[in-house]
Structure formats: structure tokens, C-alpha cells
PDB file of the backbone (N, CA, C, O) and the ligand in Angstrom, with CONECT records:
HET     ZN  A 101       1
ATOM      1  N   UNK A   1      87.485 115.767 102.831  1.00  0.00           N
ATOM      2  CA  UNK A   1      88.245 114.611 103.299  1.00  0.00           C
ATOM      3  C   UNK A   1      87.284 113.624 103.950  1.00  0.00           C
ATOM      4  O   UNK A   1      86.509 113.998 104.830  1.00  0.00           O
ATOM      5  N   UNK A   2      87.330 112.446 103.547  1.00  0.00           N
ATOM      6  CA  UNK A   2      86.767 111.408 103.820  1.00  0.00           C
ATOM      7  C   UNK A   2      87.530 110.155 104.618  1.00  0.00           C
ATOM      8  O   UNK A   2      88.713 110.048 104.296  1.00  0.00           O
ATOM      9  N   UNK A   3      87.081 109.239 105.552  1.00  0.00           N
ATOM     10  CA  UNK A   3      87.540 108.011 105.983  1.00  0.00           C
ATOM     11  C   UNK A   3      86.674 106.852 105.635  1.00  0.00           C
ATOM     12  O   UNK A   3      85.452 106.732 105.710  1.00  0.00           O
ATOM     13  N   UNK A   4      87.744 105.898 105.173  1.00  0.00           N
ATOM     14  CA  UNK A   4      86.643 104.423 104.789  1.00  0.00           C
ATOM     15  C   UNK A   4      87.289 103.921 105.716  1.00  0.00           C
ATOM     16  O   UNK A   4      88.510 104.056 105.794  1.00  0.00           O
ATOM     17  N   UNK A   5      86.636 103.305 106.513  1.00  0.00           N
ATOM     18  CA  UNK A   5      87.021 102.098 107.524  1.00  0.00           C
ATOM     19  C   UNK A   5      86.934 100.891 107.580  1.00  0.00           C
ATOM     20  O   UNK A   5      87.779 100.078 107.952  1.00  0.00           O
ATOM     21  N   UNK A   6      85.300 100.639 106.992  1.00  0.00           N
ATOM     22  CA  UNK A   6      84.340  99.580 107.304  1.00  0.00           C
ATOM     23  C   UNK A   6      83.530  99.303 105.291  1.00  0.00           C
ATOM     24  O   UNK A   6      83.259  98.267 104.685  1.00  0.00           O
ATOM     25  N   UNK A   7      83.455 100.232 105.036  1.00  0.00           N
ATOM     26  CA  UNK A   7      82.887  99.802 103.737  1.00  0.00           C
ATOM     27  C   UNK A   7      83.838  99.883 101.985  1.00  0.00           C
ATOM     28  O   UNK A   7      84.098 100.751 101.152  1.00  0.00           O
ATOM     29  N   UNK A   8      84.019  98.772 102.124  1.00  0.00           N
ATOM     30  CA  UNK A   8      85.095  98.407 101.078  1.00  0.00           C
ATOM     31  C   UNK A   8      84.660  98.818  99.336  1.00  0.00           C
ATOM     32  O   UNK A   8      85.231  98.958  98.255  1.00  0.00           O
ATOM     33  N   UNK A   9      82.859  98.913 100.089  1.00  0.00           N
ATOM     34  CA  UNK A   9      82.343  98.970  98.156  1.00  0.00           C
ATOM     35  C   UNK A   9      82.349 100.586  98.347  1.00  0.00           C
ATOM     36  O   UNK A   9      82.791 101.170  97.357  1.00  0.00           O
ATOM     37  N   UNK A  10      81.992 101.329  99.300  1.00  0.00           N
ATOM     38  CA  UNK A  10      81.666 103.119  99.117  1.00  0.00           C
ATOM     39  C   UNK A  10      82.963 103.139  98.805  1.00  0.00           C
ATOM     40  O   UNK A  10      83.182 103.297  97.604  1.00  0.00           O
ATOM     41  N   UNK A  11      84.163 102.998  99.701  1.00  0.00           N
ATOM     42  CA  UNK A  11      85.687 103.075  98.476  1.00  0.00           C
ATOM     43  C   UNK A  11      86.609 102.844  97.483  1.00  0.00           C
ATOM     44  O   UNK A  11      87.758 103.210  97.235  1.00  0.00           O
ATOM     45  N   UNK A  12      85.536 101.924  96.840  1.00  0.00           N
ATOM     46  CA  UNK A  12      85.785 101.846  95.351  1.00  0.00           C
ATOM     47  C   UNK A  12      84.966 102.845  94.314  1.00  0.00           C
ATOM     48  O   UNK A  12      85.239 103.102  93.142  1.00  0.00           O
ATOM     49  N   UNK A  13      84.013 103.261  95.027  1.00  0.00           N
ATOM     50  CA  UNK A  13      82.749 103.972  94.419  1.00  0.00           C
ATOM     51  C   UNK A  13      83.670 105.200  93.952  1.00  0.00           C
ATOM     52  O   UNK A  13      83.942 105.573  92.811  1.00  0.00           O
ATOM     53  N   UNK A  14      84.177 105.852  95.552  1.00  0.00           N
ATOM     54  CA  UNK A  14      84.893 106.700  95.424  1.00  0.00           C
ATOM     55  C   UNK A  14      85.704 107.013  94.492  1.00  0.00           C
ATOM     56  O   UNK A  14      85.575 107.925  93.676  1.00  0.00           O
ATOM     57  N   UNK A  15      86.718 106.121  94.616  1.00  0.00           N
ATOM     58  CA  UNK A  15      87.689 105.958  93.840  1.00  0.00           C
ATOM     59  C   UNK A  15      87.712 105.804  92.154  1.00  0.00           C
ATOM     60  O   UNK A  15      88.550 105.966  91.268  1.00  0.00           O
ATOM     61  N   UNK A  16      86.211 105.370  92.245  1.00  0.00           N
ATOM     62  CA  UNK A  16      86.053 105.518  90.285  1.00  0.00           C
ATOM     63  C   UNK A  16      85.162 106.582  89.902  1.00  0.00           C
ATOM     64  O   UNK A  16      84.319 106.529  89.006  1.00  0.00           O
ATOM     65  N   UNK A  17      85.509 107.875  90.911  1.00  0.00           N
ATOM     66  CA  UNK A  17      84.757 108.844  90.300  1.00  0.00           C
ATOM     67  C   UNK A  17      85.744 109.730  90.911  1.00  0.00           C
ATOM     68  O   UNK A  17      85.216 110.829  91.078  1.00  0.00           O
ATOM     69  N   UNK A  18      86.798 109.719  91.264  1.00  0.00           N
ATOM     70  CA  UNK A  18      87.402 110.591  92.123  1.00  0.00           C
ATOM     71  C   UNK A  18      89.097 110.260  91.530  1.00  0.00           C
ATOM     72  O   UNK A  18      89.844 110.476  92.485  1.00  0.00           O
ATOM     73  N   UNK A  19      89.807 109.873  90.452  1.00  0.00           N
ATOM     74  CA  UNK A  19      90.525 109.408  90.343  1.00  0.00           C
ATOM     75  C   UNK A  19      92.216 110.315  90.354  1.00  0.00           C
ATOM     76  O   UNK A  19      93.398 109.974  90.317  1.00  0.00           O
ATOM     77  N   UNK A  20      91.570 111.394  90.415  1.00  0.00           N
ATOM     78  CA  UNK A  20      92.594 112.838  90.298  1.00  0.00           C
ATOM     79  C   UNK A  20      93.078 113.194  91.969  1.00  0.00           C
ATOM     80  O   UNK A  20      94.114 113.725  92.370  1.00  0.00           O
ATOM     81  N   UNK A  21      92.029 112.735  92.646  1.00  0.00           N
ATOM     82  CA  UNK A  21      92.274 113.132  94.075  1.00  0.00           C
ATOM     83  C   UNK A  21      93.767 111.833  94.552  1.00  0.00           C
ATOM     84  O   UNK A  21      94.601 111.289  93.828  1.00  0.00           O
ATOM     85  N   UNK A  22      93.515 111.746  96.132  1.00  0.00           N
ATOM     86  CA  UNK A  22      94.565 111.344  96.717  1.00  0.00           C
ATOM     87  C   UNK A  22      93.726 110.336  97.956  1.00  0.00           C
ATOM     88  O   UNK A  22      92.518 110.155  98.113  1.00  0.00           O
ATOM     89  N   UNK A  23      94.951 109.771  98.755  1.00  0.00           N
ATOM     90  CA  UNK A  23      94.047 108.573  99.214  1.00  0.00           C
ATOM     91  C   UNK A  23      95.515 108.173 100.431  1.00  0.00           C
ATOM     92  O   UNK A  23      96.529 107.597 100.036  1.00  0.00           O
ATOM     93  N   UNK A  24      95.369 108.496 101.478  1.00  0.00           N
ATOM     94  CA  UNK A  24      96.360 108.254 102.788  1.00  0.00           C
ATOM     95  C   UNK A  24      96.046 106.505 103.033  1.00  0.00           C
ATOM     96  O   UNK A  24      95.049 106.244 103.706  1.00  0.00           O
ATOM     97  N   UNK A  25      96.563 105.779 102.702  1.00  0.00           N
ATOM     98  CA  UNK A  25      96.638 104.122 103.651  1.00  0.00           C
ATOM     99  C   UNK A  25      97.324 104.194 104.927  1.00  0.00           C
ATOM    100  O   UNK A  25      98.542 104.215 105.106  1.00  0.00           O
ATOM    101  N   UNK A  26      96.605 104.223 105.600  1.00  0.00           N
ATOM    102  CA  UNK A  26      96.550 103.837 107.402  1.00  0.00           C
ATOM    103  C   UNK A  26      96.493 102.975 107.907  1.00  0.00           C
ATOM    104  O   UNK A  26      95.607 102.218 107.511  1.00  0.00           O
ATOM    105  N   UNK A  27      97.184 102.587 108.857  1.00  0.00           N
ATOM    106  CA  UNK A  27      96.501 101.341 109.957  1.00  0.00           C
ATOM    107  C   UNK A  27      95.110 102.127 110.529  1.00  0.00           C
ATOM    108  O   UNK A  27      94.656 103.192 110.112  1.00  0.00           O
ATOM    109  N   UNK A  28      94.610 101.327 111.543  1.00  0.00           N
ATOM    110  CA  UNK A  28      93.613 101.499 111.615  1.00  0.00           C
ATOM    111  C   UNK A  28      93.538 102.618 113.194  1.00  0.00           C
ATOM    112  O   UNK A  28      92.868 103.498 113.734  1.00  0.00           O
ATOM    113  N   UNK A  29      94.521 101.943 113.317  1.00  0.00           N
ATOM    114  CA  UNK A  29      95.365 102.924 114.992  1.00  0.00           C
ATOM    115  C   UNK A  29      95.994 103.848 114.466  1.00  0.00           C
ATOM    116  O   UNK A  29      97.050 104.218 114.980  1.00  0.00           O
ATOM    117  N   UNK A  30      95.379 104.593 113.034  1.00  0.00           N
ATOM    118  CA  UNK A  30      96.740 105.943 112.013  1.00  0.00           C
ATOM    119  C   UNK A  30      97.822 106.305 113.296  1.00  0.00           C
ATOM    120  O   UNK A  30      97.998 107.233 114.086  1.00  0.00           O
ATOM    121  N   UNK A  31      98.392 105.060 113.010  1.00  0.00           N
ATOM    122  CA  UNK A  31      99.540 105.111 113.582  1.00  0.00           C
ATOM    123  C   UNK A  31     100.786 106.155 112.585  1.00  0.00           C
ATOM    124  O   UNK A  31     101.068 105.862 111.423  1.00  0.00           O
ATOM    125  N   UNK A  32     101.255 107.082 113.152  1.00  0.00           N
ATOM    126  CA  UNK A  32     101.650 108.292 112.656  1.00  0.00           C
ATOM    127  C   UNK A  32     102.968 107.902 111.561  1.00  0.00           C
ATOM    128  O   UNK A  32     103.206 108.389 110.456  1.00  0.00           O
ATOM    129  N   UNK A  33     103.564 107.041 112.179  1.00  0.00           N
ATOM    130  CA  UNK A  33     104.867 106.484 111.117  1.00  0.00           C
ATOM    131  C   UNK A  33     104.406 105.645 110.101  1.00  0.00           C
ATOM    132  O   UNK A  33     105.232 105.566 109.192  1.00  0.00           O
ATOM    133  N   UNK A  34     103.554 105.093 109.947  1.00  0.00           N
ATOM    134  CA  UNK A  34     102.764 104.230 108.673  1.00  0.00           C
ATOM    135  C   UNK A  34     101.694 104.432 107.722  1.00  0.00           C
ATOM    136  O   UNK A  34     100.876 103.690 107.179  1.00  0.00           O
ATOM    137  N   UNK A  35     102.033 106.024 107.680  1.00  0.00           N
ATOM    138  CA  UNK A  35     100.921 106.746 106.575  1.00  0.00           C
ATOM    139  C   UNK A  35     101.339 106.563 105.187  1.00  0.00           C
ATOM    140  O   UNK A  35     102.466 107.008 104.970  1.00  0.00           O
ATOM    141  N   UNK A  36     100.742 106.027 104.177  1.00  0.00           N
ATOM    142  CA  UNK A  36     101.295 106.257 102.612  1.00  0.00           C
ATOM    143  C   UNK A  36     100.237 107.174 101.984  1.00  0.00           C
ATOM    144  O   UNK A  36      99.026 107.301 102.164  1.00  0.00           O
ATOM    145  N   UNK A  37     101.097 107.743 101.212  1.00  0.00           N
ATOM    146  CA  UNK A  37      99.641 108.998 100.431  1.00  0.00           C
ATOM    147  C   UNK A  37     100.334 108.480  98.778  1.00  0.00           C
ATOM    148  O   UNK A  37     101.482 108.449  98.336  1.00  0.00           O
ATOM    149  N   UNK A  38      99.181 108.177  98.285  1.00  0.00           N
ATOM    150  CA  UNK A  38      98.811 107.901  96.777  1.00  0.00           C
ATOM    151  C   UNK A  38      98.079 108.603  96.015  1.00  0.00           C
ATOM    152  O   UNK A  38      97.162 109.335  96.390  1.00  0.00           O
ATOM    153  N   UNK A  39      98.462 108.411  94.838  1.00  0.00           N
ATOM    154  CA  UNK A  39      97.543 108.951  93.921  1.00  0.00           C
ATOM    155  C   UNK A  39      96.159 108.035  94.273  1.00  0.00           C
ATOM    156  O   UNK A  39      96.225 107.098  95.069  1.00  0.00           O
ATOM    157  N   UNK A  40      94.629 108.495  93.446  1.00  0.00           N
ATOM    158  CA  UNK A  40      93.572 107.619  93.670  1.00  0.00           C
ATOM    159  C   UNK A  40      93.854 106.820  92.596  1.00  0.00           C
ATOM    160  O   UNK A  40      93.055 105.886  92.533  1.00  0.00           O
ATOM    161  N   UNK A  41      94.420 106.819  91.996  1.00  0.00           N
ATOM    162  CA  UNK A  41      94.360 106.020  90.676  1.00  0.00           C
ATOM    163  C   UNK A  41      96.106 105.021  90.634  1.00  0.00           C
ATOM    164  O   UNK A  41      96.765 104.672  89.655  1.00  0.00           O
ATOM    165  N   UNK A  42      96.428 104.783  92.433  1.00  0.00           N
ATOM    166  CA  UNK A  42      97.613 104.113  91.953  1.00  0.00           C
ATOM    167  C   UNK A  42      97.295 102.939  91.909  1.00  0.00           C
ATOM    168  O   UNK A  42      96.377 102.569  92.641  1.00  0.00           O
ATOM    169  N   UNK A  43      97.938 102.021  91.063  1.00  0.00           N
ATOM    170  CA  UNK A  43      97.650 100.573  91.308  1.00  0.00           C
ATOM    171  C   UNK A  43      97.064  99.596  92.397  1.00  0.00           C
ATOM    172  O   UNK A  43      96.103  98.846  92.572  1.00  0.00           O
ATOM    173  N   UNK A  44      98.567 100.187  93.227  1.00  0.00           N
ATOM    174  CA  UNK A  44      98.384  99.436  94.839  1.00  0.00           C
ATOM    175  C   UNK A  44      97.441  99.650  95.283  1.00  0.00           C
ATOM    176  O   UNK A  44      97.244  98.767  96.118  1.00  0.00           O
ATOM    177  N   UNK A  45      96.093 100.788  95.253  1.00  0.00           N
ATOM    178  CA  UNK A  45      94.926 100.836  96.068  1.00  0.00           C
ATOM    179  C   UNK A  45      93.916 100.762  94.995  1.00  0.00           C
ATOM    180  O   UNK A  45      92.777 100.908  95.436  1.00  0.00           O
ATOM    181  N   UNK A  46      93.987 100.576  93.690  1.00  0.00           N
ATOM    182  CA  UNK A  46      92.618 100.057  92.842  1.00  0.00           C
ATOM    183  C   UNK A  46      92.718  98.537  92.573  1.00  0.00           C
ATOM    184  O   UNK A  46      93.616  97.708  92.429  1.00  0.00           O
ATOM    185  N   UNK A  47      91.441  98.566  92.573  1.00  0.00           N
ATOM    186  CA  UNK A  47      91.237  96.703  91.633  1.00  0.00           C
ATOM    187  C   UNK A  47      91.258  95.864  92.558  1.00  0.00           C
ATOM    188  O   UNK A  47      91.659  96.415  93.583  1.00  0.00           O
ATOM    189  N   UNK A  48      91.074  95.017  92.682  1.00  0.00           N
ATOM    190  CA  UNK A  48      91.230  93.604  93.327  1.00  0.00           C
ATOM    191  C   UNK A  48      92.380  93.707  94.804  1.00  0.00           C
ATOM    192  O   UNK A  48      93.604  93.677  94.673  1.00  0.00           O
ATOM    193  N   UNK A  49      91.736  93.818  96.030  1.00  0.00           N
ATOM    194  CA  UNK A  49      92.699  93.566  97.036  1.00  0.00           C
ATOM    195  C   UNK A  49      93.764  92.738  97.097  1.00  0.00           C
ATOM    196  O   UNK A  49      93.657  91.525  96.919  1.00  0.00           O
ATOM    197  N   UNK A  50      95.160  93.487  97.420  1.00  0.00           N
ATOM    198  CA  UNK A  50      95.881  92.077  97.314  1.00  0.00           C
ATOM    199  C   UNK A  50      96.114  91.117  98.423  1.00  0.00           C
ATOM    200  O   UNK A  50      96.766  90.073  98.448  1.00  0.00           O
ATOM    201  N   UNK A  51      95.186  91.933  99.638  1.00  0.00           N
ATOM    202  CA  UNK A  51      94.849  90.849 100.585  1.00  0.00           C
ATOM    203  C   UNK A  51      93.531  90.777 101.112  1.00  0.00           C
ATOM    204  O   UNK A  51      92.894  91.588 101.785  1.00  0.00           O
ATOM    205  N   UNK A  52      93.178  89.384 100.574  1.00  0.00           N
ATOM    206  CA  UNK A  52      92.048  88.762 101.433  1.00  0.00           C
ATOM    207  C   UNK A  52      90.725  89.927 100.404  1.00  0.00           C
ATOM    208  O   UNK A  52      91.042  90.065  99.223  1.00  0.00           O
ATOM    209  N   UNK A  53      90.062  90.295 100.625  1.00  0.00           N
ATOM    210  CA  UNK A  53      88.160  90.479  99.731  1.00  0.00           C
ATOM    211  C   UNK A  53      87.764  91.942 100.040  1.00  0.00           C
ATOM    212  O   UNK A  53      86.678  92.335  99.615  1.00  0.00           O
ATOM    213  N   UNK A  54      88.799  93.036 100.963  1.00  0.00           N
ATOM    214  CA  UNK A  54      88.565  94.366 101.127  1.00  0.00           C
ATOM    215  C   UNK A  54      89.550  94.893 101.230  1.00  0.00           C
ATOM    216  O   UNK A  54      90.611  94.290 101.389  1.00  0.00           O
ATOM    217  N   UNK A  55      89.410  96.488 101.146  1.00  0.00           N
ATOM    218  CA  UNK A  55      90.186  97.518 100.755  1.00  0.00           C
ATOM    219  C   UNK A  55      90.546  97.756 102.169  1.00  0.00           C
ATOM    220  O   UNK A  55      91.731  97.727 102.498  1.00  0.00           O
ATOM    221  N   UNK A  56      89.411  98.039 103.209  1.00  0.00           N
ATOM    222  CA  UNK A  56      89.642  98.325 104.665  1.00  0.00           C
ATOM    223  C   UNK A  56      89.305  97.031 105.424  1.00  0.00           C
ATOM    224  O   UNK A  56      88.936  95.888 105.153  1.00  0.00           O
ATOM    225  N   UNK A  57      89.584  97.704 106.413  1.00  0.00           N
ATOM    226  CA  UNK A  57      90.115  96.712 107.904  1.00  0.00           C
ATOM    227  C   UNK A  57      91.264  96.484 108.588  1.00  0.00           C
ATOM    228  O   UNK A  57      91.345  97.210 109.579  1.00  0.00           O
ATOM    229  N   UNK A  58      91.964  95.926 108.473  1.00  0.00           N
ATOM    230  CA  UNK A  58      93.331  96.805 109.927  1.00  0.00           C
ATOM    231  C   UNK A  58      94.053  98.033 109.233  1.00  0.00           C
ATOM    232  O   UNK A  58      94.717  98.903 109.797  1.00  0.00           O
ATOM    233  N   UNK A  59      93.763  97.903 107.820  1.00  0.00           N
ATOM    234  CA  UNK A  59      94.098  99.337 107.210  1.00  0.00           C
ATOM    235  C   UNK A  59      92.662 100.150 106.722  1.00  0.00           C
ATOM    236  O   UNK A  59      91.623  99.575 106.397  1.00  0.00           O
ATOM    237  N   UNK A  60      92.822 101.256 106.746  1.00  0.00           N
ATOM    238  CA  UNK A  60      91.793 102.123 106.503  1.00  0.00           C
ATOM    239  C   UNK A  60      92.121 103.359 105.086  1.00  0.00           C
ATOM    240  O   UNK A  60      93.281 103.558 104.725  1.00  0.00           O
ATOM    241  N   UNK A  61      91.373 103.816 104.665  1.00  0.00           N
ATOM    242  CA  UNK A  61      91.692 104.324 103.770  1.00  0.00           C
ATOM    243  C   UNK A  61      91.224 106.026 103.935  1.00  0.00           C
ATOM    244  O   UNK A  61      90.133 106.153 104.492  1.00  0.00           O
ATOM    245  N   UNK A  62      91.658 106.858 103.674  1.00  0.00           N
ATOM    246  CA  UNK A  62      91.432 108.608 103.997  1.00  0.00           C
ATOM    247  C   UNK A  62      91.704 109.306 103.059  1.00  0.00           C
ATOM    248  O   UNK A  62      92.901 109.411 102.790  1.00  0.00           O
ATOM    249  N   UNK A  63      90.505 110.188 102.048  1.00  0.00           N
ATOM    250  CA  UNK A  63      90.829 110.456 100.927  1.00  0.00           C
ATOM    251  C   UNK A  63      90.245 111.908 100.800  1.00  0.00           C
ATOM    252  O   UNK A  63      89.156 112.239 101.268  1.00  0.00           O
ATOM    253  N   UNK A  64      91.001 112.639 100.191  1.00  0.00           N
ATOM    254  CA  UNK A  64      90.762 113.731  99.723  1.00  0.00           C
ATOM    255  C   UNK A  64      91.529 114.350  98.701  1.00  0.00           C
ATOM    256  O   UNK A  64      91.929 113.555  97.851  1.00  0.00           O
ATOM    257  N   UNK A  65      91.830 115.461  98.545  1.00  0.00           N
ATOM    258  CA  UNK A  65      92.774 116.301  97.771  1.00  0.00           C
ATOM    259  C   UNK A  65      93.909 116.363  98.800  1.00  0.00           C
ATOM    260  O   UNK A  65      93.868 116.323 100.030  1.00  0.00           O
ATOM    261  N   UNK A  66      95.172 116.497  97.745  1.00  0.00           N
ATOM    262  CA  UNK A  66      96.455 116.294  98.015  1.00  0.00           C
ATOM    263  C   UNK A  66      96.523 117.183  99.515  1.00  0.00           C
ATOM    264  O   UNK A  66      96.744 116.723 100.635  1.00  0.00           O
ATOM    265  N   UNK A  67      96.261 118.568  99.133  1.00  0.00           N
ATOM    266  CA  UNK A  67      96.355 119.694 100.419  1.00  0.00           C
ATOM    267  C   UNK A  67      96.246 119.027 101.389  1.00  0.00           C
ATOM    268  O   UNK A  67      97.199 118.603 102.042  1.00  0.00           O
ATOM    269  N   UNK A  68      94.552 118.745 101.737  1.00  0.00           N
ATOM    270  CA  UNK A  68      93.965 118.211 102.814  1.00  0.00           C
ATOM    271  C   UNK A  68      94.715 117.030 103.533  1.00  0.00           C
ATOM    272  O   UNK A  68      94.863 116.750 104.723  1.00  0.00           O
ATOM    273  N   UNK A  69      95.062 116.545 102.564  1.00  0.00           N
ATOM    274  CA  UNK A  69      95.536 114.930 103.327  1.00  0.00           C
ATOM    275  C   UNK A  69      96.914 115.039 103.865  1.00  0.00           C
ATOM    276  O   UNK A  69      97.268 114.170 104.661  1.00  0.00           O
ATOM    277  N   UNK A  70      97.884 116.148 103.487  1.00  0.00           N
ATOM    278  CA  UNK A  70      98.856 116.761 103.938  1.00  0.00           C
ATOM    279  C   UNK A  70      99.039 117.481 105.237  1.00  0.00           C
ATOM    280  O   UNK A  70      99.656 117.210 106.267  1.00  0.00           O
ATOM    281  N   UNK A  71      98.357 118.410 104.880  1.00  0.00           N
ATOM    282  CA  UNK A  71      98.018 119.172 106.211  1.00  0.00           C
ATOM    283  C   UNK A  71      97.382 117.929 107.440  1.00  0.00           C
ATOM    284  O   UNK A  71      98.143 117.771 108.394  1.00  0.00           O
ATOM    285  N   UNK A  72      96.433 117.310 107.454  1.00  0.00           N
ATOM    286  CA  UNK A  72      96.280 116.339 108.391  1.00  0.00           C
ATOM    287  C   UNK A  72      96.990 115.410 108.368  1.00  0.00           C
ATOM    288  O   UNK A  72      96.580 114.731 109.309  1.00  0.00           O
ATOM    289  N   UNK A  73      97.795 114.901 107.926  1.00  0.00           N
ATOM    290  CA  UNK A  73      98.763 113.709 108.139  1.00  0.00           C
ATOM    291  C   UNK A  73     100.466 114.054 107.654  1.00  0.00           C
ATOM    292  O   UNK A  73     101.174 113.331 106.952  1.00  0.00           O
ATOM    293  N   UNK A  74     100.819 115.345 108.257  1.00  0.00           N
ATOM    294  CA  UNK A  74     102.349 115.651 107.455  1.00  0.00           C
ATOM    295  C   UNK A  74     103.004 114.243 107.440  1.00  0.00           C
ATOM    296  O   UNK A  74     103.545 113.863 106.401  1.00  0.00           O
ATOM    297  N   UNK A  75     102.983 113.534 108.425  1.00  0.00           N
ATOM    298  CA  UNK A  75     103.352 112.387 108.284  1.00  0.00           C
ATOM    299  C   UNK A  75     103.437 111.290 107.170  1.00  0.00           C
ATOM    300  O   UNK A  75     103.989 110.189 107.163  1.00  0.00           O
ATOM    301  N   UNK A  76     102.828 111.847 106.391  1.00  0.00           N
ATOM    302  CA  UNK A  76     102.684 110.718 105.154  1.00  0.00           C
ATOM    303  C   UNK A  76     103.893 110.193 104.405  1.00  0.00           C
ATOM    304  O   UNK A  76     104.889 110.912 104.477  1.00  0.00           O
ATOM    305  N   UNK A  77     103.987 109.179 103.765  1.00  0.00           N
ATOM    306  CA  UNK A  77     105.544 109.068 102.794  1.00  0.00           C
ATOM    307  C   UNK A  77     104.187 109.228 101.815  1.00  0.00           C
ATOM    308  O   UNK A  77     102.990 108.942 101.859  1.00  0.00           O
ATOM    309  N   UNK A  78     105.335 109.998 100.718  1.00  0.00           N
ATOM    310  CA  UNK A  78     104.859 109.556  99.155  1.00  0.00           C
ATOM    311  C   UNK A  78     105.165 108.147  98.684  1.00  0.00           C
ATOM    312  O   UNK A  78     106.314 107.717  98.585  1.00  0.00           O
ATOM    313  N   UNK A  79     104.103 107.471  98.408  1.00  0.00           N
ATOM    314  CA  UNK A  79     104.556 106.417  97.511  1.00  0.00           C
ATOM    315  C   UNK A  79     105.168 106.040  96.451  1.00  0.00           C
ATOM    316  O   UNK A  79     104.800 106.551  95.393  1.00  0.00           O
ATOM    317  N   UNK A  80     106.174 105.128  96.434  1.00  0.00           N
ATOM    318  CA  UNK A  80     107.285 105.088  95.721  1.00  0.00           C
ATOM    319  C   UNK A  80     106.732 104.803  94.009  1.00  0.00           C
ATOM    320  O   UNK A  80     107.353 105.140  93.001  1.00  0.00           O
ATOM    321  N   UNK A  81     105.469 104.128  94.058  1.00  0.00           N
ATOM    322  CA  UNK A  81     105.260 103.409  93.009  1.00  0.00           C
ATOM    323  C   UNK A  81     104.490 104.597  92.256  1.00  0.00           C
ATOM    324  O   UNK A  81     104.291 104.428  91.053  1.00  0.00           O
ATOM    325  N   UNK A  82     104.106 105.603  92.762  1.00  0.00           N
ATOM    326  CA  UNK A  82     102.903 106.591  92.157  1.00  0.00           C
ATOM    327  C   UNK A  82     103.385 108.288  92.645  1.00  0.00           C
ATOM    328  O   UNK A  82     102.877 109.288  92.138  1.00  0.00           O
ATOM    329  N   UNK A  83     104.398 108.316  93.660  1.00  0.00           N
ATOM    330  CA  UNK A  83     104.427 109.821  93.569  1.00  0.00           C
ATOM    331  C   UNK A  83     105.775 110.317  93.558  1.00  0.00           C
ATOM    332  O   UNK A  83     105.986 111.528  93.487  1.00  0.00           O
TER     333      UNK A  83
HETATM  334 ZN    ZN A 101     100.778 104.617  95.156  1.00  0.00          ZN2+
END
């Protein structure tokens, strides 16, 4: 399990070699009610930000295998668009 916070290109890197794994979107305060867990390969977190030129910054990104990201964040919703 990994956290991107600050570098927007290592989590794309990630993400195009890692596309089977999973990927928690956080605020940056993982504020416990605003966890989403995605596939790595869902839309909403590949390709082109749909805000503003990065992936992180008041949101952060936390990626691992499904287990992992579960067990540390039961909190998560599944995303509607991918799980
Ligand atoms: Zn998704």
C-alpha cells in the first residue's frame, strides 16, 4: 500500500503498470466519511484530471490491493461508476 500526495506523475506511473489493483480517493485530512475505493483502471482516476493539472492535492490518492485498502479504510464506498 502506497500514498500519493504530492507527486501527480509517480501516480500515473503507478497506475499504468498496476491496473488490476485498487486506488482509495481521499481528502487530504482522509477524512473517514469521504473515502472512494476504485478500480485502478476506473475512468474517474485515469487520464487527464478533471480538475485543474493533478491527480493529488486536497485529494490524495492510496493504492494497493483491494484487501489492503479495505482493511485500512473500512470506510470506503465502492464506486458507483467501477465497482
Ligand atoms: Zn471508480
Amino acid at each position: 500500500m502506497h500514498e500519493y500526495t504530492v507527486d501527480s506523475g509517480a501516480y500515473e506511473r503507478w497506475l499504468a503498470e498496476h491496473q488490476d489493483e485498487f486506488v482509495v480517493n481521499a481528502e487530504r485530512s482522509l477524512n473517514p466519511d469521504n473515502l472512494v475505493l476504485h478500480r485502478a483502471s476506473c475512468h474517474t482516476i485515469n487520464g487527464t484530471p478533471s480538475r485543474g493539472t493533478t491527480w493529488v492535492g486536497s485529494y490524495i490518492k492510496i493504492v494497493g490491493t483491494r484487501h489492503e485498502l479495505e482493511t485500512e479504510h473500512p470506510t470506503a464506498r465502492p464506486c458507483r461508476t467501477c465497482l
